[in-house]
VEXKEBA-96291 format. One record per residue (C-alpha): chain; residue number from 1; x, y, z. Coordinates in nm, 4 decimals. Each point is the difference from the previous one (the first is absolute). Last residue first. Example, Ala and Ser with C-alpha at 12.3 -4.5 7.8 and 13.67 -1.06 7.14 Angstrom:
<nodes>
+--------+-----+----------+----------+----------+
| cadena | num |       xx |       yy |       zz |
+--------+-----+----------+----------+----------+
|      A |   2 |   1.3670 |  -0.1060 |   0.7140 |
|      A |   1 |  -0.1370 |  -0.3440 |   0.0660 |
+--------+-----+----------+----------+----------+
</nodes>
This chain:
<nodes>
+--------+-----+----------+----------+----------+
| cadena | num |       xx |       yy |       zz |
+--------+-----+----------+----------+----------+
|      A | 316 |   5.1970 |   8.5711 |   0.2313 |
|      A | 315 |  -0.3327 |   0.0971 |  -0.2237 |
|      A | 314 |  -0.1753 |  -0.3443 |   0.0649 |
|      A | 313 |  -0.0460 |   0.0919 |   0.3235 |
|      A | 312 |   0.0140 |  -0.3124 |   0.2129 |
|      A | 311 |   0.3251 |   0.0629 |   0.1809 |
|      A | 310 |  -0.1455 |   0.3923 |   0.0624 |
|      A | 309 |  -0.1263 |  -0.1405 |   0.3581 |
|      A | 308 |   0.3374 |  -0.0238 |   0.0997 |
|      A | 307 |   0.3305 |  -0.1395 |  -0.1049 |
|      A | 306 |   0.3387 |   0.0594 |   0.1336 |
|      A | 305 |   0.2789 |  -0.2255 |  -0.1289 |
|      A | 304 |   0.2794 |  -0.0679 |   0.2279 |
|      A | 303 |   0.3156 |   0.1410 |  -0.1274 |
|      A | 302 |   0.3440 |  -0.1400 |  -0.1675 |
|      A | 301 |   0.2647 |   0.2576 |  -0.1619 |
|      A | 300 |   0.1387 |   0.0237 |  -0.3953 |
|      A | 299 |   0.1431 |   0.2998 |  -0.1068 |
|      A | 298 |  -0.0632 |   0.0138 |  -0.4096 |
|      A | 297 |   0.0215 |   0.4018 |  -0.0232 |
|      A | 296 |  -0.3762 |  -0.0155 |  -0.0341 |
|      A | 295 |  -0.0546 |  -0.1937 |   0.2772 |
|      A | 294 |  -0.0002 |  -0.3964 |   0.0424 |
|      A | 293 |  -0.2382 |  -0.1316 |   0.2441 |
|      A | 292 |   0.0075 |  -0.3845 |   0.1744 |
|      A | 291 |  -0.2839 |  -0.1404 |   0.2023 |
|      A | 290 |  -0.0594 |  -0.0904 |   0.3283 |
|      A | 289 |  -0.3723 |  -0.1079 |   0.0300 |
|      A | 288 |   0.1109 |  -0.3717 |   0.0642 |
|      A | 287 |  -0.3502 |  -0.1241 |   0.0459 |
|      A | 286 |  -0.1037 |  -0.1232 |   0.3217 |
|      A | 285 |   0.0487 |  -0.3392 |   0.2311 |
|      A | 284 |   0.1068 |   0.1643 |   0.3682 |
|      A | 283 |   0.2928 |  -0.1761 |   0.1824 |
|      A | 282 |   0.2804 |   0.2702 |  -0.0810 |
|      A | 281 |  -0.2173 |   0.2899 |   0.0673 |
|      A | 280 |  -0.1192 |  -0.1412 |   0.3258 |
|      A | 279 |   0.3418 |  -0.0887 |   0.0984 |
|      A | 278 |   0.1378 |   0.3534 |  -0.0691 |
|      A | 277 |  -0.2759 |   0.1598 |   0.2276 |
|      A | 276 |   0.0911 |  -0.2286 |   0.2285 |
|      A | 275 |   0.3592 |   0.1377 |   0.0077 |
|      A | 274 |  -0.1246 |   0.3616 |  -0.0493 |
|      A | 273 |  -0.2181 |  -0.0415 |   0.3569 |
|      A | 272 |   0.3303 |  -0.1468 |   0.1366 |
|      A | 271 |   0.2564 |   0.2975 |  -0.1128 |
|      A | 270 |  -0.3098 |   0.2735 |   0.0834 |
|      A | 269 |   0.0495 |  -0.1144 |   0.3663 |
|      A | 268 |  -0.3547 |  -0.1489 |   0.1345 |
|      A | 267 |  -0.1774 |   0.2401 |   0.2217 |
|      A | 266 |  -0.3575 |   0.0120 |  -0.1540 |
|      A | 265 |   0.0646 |  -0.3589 |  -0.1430 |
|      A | 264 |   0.0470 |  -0.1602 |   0.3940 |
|      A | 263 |  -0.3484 |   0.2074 |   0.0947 |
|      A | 262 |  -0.1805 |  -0.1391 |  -0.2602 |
|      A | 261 |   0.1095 |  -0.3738 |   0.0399 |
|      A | 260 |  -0.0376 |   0.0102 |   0.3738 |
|      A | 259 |  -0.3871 |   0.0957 |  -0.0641 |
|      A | 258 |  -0.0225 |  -0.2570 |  -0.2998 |
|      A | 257 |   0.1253 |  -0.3054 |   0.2811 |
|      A | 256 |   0.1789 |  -0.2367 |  -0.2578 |
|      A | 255 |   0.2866 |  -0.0459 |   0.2154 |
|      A | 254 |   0.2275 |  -0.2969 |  -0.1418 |
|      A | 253 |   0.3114 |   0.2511 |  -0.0125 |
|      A | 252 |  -0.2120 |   0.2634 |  -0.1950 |
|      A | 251 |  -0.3149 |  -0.1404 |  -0.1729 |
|      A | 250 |  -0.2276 |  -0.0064 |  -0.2705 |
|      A | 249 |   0.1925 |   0.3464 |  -0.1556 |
|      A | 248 |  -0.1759 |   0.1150 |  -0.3058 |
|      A | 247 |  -0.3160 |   0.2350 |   0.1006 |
|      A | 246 |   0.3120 |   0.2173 |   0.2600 |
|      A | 245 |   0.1890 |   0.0279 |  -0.3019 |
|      A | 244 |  -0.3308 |   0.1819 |  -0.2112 |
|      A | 243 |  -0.0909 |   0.1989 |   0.2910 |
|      A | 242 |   0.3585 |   0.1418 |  -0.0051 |
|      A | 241 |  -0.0137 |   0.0312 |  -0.3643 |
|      A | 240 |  -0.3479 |   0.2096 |   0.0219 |
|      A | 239 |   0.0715 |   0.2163 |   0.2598 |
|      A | 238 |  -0.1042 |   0.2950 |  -0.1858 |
|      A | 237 |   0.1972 |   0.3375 |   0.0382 |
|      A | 236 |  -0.0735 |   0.3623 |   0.0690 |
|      A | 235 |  -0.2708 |  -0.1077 |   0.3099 |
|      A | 234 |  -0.3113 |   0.1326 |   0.0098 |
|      A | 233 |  -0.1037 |  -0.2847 |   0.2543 |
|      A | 232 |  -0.3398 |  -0.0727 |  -0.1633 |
|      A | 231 |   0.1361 |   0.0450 |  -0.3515 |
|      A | 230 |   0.3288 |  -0.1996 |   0.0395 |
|      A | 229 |  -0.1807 |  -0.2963 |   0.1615 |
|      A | 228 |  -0.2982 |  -0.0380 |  -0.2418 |
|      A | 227 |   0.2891 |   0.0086 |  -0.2343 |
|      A | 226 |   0.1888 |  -0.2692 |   0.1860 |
|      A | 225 |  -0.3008 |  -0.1955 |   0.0195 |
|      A | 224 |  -0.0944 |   0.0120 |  -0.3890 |
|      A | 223 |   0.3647 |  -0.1226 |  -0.0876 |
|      A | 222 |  -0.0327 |  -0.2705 |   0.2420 |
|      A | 221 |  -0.3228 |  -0.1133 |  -0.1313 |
|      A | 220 |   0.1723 |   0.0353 |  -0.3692 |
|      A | 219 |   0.3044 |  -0.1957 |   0.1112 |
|      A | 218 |  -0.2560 |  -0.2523 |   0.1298 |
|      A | 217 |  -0.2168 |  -0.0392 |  -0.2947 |
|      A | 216 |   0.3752 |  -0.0126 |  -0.2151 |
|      A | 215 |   0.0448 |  -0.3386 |   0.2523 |
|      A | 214 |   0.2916 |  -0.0049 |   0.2619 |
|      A | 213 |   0.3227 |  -0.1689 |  -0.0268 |
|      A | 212 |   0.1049 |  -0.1848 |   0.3099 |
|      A | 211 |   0.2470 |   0.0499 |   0.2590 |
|      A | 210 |   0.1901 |  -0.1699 |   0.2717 |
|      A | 209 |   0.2439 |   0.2231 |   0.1490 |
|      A | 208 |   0.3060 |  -0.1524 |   0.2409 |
|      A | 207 |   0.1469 |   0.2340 |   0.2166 |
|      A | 206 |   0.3755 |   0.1335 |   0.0315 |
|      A | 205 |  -0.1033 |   0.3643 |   0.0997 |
|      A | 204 |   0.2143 |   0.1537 |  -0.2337 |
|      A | 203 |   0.0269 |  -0.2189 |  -0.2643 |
|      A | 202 |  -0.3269 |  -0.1440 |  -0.0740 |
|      A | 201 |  -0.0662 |  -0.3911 |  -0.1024 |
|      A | 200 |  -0.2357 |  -0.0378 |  -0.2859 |
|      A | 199 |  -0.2350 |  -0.3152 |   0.0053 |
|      A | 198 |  -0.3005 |  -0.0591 |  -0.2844 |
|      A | 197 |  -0.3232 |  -0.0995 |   0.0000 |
|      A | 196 |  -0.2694 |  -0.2075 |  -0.2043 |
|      A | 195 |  -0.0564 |  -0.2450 |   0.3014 |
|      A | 194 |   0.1582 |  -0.2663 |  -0.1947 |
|      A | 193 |   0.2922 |   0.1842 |  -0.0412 |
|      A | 192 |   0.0724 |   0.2950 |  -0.2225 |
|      A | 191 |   0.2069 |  -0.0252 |  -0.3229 |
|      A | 190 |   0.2900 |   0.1561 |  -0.0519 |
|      A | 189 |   0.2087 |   0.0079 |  -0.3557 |
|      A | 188 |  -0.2713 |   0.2435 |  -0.1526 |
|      A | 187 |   0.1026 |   0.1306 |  -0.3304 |
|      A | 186 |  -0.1973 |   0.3028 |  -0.0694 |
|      A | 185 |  -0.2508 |  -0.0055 |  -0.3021 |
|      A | 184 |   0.1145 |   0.1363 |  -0.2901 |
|      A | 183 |  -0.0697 |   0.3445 |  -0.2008 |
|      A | 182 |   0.1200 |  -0.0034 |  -0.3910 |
|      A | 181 |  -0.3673 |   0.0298 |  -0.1023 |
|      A | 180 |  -0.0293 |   0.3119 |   0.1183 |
|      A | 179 |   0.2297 |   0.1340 |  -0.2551 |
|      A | 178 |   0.0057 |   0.3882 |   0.2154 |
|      A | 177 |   0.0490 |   0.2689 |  -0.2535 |
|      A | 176 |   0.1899 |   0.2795 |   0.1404 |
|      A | 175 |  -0.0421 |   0.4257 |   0.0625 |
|      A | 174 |   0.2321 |   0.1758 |   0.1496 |
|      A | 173 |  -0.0168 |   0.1377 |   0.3694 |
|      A | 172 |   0.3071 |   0.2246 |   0.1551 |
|      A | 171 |   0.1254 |  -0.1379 |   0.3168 |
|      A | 170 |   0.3279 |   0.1414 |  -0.0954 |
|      A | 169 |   0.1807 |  -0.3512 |  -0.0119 |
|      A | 168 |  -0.2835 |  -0.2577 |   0.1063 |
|      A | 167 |  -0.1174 |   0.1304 |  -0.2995 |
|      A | 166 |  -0.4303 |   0.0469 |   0.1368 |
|      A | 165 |  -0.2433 |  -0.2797 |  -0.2735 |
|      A | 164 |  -0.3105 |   0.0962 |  -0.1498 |
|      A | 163 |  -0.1820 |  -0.3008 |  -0.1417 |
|      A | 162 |  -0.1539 |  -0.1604 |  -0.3055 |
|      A | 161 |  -0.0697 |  -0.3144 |   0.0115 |
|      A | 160 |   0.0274 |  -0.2490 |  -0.2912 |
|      A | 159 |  -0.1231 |  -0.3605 |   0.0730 |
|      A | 158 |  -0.3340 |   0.0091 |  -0.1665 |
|      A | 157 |  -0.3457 |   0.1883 |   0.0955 |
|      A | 156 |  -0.1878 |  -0.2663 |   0.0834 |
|      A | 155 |   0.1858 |  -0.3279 |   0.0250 |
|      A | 154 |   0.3081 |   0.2357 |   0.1620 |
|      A | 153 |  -0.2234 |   0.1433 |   0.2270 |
|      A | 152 |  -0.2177 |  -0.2909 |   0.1259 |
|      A | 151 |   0.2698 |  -0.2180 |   0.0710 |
|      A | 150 |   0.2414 |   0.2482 |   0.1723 |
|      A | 149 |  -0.3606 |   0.0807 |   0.2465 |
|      A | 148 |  -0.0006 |  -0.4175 |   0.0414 |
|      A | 147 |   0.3718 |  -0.0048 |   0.1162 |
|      A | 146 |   0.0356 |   0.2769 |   0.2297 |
|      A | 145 |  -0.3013 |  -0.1758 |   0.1478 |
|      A | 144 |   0.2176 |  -0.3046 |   0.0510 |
|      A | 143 |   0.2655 |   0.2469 |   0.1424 |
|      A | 142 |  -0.2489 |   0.1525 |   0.2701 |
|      A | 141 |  -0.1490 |  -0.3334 |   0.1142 |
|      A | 140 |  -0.2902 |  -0.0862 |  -0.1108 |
|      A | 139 |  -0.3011 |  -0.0197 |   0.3198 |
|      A | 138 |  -0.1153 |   0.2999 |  -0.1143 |
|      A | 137 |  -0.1153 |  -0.1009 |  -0.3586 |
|      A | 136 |  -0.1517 |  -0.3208 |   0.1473 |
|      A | 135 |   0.0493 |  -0.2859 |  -0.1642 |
|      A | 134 |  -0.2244 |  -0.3261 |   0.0348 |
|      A | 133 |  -0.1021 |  -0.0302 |  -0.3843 |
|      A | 132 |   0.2563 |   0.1411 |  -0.2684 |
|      A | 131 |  -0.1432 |   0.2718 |  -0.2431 |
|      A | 130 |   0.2053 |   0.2678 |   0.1432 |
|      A | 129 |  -0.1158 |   0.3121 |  -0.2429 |
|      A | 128 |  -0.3146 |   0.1734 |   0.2026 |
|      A | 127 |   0.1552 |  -0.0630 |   0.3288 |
|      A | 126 |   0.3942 |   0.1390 |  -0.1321 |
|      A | 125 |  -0.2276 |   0.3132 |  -0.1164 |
|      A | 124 |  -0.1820 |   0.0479 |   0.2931 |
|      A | 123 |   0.3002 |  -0.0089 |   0.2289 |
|      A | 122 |   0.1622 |   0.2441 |  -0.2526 |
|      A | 121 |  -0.2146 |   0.2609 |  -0.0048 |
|      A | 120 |  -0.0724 |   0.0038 |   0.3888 |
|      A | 119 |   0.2453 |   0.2676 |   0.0751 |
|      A | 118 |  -0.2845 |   0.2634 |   0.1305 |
|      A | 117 |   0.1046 |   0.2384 |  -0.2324 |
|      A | 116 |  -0.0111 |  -0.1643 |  -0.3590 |
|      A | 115 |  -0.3077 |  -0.2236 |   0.1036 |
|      A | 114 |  -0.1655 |   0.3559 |   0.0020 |
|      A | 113 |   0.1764 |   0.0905 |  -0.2719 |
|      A | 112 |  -0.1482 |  -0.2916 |  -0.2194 |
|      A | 111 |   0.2776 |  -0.0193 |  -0.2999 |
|      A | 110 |   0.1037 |  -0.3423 |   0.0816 |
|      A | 109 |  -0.3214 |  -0.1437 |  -0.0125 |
|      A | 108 |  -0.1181 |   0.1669 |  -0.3006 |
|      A | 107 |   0.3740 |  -0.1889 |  -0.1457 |
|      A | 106 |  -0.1969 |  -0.3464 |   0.1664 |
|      A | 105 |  -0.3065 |   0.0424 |  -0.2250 |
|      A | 104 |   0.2316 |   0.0700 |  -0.3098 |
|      A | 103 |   0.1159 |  -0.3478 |   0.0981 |
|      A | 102 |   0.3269 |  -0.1612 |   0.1755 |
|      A | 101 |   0.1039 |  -0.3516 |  -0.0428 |
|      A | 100 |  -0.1132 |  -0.2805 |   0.2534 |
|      A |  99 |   0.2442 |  -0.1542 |   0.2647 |
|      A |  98 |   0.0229 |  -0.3149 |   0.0588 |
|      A |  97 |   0.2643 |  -0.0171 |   0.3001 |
|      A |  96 |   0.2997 |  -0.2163 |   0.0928 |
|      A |  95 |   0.1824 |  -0.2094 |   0.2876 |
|      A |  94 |  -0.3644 |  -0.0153 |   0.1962 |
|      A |  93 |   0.1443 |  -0.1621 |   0.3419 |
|      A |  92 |  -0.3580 |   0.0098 |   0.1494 |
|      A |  91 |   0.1748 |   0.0879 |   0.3485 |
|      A |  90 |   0.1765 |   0.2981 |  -0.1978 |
|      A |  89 |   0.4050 |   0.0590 |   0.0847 |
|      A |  88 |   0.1497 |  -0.2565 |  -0.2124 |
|      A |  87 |  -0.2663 |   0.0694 |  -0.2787 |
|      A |  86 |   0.3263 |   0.0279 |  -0.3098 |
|      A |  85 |   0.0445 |   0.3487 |   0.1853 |
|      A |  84 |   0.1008 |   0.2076 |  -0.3224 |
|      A |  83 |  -0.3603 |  -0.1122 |  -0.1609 |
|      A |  82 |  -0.0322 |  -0.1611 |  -0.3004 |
|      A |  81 |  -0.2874 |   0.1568 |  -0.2396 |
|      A |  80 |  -0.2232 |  -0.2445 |  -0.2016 |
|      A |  79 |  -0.1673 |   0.1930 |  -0.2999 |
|      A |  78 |  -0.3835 |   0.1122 |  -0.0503 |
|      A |  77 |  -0.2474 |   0.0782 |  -0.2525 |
|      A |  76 |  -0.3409 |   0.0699 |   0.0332 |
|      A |  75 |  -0.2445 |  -0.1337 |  -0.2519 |
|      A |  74 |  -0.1606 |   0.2537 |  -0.3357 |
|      A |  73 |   0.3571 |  -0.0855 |  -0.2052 |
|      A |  72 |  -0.0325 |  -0.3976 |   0.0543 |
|      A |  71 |  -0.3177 |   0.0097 |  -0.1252 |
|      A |  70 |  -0.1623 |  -0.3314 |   0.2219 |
|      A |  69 |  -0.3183 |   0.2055 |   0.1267 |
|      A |  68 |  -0.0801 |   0.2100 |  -0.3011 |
|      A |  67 |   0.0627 |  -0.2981 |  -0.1766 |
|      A |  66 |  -0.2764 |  -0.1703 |   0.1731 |
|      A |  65 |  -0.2984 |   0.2872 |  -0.0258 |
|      A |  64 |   0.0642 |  -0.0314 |  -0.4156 |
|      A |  63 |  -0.0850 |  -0.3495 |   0.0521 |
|      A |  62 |  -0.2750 |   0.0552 |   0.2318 |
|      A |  61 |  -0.1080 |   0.2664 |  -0.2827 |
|      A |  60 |   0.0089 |  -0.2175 |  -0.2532 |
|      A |  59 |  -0.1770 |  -0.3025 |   0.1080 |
|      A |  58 |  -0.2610 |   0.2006 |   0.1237 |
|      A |  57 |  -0.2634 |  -0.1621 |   0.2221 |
|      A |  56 |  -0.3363 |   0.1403 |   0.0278 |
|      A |  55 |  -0.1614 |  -0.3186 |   0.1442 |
|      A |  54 |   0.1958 |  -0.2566 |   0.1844 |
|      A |  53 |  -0.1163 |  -0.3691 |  -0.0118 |
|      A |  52 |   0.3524 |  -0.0922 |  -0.0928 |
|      A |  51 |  -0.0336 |  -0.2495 |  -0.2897 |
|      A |  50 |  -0.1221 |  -0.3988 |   0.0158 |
|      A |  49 |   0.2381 |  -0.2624 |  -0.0090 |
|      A |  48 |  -0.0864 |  -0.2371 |  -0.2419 |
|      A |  47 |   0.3208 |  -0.1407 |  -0.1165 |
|      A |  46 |   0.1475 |  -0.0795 |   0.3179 |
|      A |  45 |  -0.2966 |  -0.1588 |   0.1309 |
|      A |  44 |  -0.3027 |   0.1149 |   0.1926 |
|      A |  43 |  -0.2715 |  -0.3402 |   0.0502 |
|      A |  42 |   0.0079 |   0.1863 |   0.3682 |
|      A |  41 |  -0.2478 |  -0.2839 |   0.2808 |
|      A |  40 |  -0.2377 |   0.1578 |   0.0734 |
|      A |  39 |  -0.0322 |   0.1101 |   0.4115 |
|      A |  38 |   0.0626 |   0.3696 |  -0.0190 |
|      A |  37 |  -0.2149 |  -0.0146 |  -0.3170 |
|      A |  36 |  -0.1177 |   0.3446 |   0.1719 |
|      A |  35 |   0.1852 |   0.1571 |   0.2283 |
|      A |  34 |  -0.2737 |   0.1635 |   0.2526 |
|      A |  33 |  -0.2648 |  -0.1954 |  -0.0858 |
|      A |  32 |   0.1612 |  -0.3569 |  -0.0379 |
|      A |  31 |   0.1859 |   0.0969 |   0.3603 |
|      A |  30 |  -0.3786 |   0.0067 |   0.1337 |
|      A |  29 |  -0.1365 |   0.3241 |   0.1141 |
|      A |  28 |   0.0334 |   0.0992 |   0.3221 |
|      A |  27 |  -0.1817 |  -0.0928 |   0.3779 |
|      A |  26 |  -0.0069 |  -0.3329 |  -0.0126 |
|      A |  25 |  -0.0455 |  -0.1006 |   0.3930 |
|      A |  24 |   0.2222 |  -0.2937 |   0.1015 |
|      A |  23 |  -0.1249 |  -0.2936 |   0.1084 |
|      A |  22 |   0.2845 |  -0.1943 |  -0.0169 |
|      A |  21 |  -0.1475 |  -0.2687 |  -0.2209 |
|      A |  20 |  -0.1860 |   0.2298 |  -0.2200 |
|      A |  19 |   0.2804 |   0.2577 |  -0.0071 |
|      A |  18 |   0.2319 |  -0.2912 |  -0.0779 |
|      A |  17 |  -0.2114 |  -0.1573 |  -0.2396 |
|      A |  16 |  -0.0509 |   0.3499 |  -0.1904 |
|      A |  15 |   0.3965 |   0.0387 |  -0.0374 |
|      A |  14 |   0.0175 |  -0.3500 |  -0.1572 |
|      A |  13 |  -0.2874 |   0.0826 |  -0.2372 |
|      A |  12 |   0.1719 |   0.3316 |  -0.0893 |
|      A |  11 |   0.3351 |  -0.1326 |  -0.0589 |
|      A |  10 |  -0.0966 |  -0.2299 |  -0.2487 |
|      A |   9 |  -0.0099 |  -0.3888 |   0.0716 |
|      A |   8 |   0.1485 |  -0.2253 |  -0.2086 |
|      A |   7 |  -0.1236 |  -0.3298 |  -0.0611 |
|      A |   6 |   0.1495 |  -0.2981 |   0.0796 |
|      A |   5 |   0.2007 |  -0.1557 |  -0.3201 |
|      A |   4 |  -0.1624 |  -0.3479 |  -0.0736 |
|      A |   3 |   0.1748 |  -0.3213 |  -0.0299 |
|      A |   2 |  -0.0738 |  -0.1924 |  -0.3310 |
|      A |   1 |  -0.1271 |  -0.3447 |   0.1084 |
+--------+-----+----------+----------+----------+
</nodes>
């Protein structure tokens, strides 16, 4: 005798059994109403599949709409920047940045006056352009900032910079080209330890200074303070180097205690606040702004480079 397949059930009579032996109240419509054929069995087949359902579509215009979206020249571009610091001193350890390339929305930017003369200018600018997730602008380190601001001059405006340079000879300024594109990034031999700090022992008072480099947020906080300072005090001079030490130093002969700290830098010899100075300078990842100038009469000397909020005008 042939043997008989049992018969199927569809979902709907198996779902009304249940209610029925459950008991259970049928308050909505069945599935069969809701999606109906929910429970036939699809004769669809590879060559039968029937078109989108959608009314009003343009073939044209989505495909018009997609190479809107994939034209390389109507995306943002971007390039990779290495940083000075190679991420020894970040916990994220972020060895380079993707930065994006400067716009005509970015040059309005530059040219706000208000943004001018508060300072913010460039903090927005480095937050509009740094494209890499988890870094915050102030967190950078001076030097790796250094970095992105090179970056976005020379791939806007090219390497050429125009500047106004004093003869160390008669102090007399002349007029020189700058190749920005010749500028390196210092050659750190020193790296800091695992607590991202370094040790500089002092001459005079024979102590042992652990420092660490502080963030371009807290330069800026320090630079604010010591303002803040200068104007409430009336004093001729701002503190702001002294405040700046005193942010470095960790510790002074194991003692960490900030009070101690400040009062120790407020009388330190000039010879031991120079040799920390020094160390700092010698430790921090930057680019090598020295740069070589050649007057008129071909005298050749070595001097930092200067720039200023006039690095992005395309007229220098």
């Amino acid at each position: 005798m042939e043997k008989q397949e049992p018969t199927k059930e569809s979902i709907t009579e198996s779902l009304k059994k249940y209610k029925e032996k459950k008991g259970v109240k049928n308050d909505f419509n069945e599935i069969d109403n809701v999606y109906p054929g929910a429970n036939q069995v699809s004769n669809v087949r590879p060559d039968n599949i029937p078109s989108a359902p959608f009314q009003g579509f343009n073939q044209s215009q989505f495909e018009a709409t997609m190479s809107k979206e994939t034209d390389p020249d109507l995306m943002m571009s971007f390039e990779v920047v290495p940083l000075p610091s190679n991420g020894l001193h970040y916990r994220h350890g972020i060895s380079e940045l993707n930065v994006e390339y400067m716009t005509s929305i970015d040059e309005d930017l530059l040219t706000t006056p208000s943004l001018i003369e508060n300072g913010s200018v460039m903090n927005m600018l480095l937050r509009r352009k740094i494209k890499t997730v988890g870094v915050d602008v102030d967190e950078l380190l001076p030097g790796d900032r250094n970095a992105v601001i090179l970056f976005l001059r020379t791939s806007s405006y090219g390497a050429n910079y125009n500047v106004l340079v004093p003869d160390p000879r008669t102090g007399n300024p002349f007029k020189a080209t700058v190749d920005l594109l010749q500028l390196k990034y210092k050659q750190i031999s020193e790296k800091p330890d695992h607590n991202g700090h370094f040790t500089v022992e002092i001459p005079m008072r024979k102590k042992t200074v652990i420092i660490r480099l502080l963030s371009s947020g807290e330069e800026n906080m320090i630079q604010k303070r010591a303002a803040a300072q200068q104007d409430a005090y009336g004093t001729e001079f701002s503190e702001f180097n002294t405040m700046k030490l005193k942010a470095h130093i960790v510790s002074i002969n194991g003692k960490e205690d900030r009070t101690y700290i400040e009062k120790f830098v407020n009388v330190m010899p000039a010879l031991d606040a120079y040799t920390i100075r020094k160390k700092i300078l010698e430790v921090s990842p930057d680019v090598d702004m020295k740069y070589e100038f050649v007057t008129k009469d071909g005298y050749k000397f070595s001097a930092n480079l200067e720039v200023g909020i006039d690095f992005f005008s395309p007229s220098t």
